[in-house]
N, C-alpha and C positions, 0 to 999 in steps of 0.2 A: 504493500500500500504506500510506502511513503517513498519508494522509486517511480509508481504512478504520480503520486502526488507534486514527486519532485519536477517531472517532465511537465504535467499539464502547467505548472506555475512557469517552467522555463518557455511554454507557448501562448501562455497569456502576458507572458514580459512581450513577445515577437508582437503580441496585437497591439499592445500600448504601445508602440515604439512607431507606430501607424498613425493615422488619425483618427483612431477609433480611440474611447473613449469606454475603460474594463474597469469595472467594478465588482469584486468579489463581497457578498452581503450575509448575514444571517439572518433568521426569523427563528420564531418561535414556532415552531407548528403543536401540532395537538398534544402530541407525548414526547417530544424531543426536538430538539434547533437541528433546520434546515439550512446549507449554504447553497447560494447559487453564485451562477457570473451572469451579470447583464455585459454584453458587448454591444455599445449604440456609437451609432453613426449620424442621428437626427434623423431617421427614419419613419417615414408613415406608418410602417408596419412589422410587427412581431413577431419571431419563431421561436416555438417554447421546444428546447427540445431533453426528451428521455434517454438513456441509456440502457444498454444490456446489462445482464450481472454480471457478466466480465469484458466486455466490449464499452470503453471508456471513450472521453469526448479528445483525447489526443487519439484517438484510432483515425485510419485514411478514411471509411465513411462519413463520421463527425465531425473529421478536421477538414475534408473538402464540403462536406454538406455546411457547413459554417462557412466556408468562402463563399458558396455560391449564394446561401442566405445574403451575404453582405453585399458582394457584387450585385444583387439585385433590389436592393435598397430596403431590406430587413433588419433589423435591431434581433440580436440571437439571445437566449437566456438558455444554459445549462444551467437544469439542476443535476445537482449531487446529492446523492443518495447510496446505500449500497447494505445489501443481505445478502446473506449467505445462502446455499444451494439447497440449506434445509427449509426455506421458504415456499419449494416447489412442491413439499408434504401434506403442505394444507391445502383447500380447495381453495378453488381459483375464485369463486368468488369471497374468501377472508386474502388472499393477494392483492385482489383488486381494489381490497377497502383500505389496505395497508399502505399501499403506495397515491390511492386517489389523497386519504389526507396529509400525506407527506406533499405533494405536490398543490395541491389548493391555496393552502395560504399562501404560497412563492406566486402562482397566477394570480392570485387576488391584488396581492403587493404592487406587484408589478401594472396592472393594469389600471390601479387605483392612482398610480404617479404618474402616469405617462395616458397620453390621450392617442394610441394607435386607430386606426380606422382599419386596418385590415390584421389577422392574426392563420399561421400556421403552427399545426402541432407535428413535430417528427420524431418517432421514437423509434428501437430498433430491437428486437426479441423482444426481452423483459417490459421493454419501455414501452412496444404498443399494446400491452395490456391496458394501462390505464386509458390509454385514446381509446380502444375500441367499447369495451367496457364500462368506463368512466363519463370522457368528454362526451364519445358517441352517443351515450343515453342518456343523458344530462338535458340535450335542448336548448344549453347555452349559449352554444356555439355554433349556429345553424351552416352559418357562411362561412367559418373557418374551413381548411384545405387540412384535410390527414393525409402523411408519407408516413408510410409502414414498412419501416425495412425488417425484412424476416420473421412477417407473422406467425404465433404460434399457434397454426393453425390444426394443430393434433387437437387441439382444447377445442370441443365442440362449443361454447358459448362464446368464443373469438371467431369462428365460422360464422354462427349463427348471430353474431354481432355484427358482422360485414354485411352478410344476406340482407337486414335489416332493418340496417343504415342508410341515409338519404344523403349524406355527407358525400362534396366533391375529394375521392380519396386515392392515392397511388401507391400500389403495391410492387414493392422489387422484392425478390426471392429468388433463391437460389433453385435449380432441377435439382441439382445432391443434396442439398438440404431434408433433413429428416420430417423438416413440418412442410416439405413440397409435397403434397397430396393431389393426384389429378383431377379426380371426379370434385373435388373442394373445388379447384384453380378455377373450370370449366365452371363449376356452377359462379363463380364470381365474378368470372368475366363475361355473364352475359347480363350484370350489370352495368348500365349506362353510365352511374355516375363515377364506377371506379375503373382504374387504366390499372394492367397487370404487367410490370415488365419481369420477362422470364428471364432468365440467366443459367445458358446452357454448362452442362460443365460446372456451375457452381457450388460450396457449400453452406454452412449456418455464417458462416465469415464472409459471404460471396468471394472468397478465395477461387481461383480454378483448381480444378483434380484432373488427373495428379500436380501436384505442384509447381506451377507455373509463374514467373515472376511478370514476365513483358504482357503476357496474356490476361493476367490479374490487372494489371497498370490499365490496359487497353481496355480492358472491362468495367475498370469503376470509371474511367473516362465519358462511356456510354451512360453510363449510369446518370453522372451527375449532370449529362449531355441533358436526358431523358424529364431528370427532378427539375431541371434549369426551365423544360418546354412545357412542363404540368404547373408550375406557382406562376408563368404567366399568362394563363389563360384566362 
């Protein structure tokens, strides 16, 4: 943890040293102090974004999906959060109570200082629990945009959350990935409101298999090609 913690501080020194404008904060949340990072640029608009349980915001998804948030004129807020793998014992819906009010007061905060007009949520495993689950039944957030990187969609009420959703939403997942399911994929993608990018060769990392360095590079290129052409529609 605190060679994680050392690197993500060594790449929020690289964004202050920008014109961006990092602020790492606490809050209080219900049973324990929440930290997050606001990264603001004076942006109209907001991406909240989730983490995996081991897949952190210095990772290539988070750290390029954070550029291309900014390059397109979003204000980015990681929150930090982190449980242990015995978290996945309990049903998913006491997971999804666990992390909604870990993340609630940091949106609330957040939105309660800053007057955005537009809001995106991207979270990536662990982290789209709470979006599909949480935001998505909520009603709050009609017009926000959900990015789903690597849904866990073994978990039939993250399916059955997607199916049921009206939310404009973008799924990337891996073919190798273990929660790549077809008859799921196919039934999601004959919804309108949600884009499905497959990712041939993939796994729960969208790494290629077998292990591939150029082809990996080339592939989240697509990727954030892909997230770049869905926030601005």
């Amino acid at each position: 943890m605190k060679r994680v913690a050392k690197e993500y501080i060594e790449q929020t020194i690289e964004w202050e040293e920008s014109i961006l404008k990092v602020n790492q904060r606490k809050i209080n949340g219900n049973e324990k102090e929440i930290t997050y990072t606001h990264i603001e640029n004076g942006s109209p608009a907001v991406c909240f974004m989730f983490s995996g349980a081991g897949y952190t915001y210095e990772k290539p998804l988070f750290y390029y999906s954070t550029m291309v948030m900014l390059q397109n004129q979003y204000d980015v807020v990681h929150i930090h959060y982190a449980y242990d793998q015995d978290i996945f014992k309990h049903p998913l819906v006491d997971i999804t109570k666990v992390i909604v009010n870990d993340m609630n007061p940091v949106i609330t905060e957040v939105l309660q200082n800053h007057e955005y007009q537009g809001t995106v949520f991207l979270g990536k495993s662990l982290g789209t629990i709470p979006i599909i689950n949480g935001i998505m039944k909520s009603g709050r957030f009609m017009k926000a945009k959900m990015i789903l990187l690597t849904p866990l969609l073994k978990f039939d009420s993250i399916f059955e959350g997607l199916l049921s959703g009206n939310h404009s939403a973008h799924i990337v997942i891996g073919e190798k990935d273990h929660h790549y399911i077809p008859d799921k994929i196919q039934a999601i993608e004959n919804k309108t409101n949600i884009s499905v990018d497959k990712i041939p060769h993939a796994n729960h990392s969208l790494d290629i298999e077998p292990l591939n360095t150029s082809r990996s590079i080339t592939m989240l290129e697509g990727v954030m090609n892909r997230m770049e052409e869905f926030i601005k529609k």
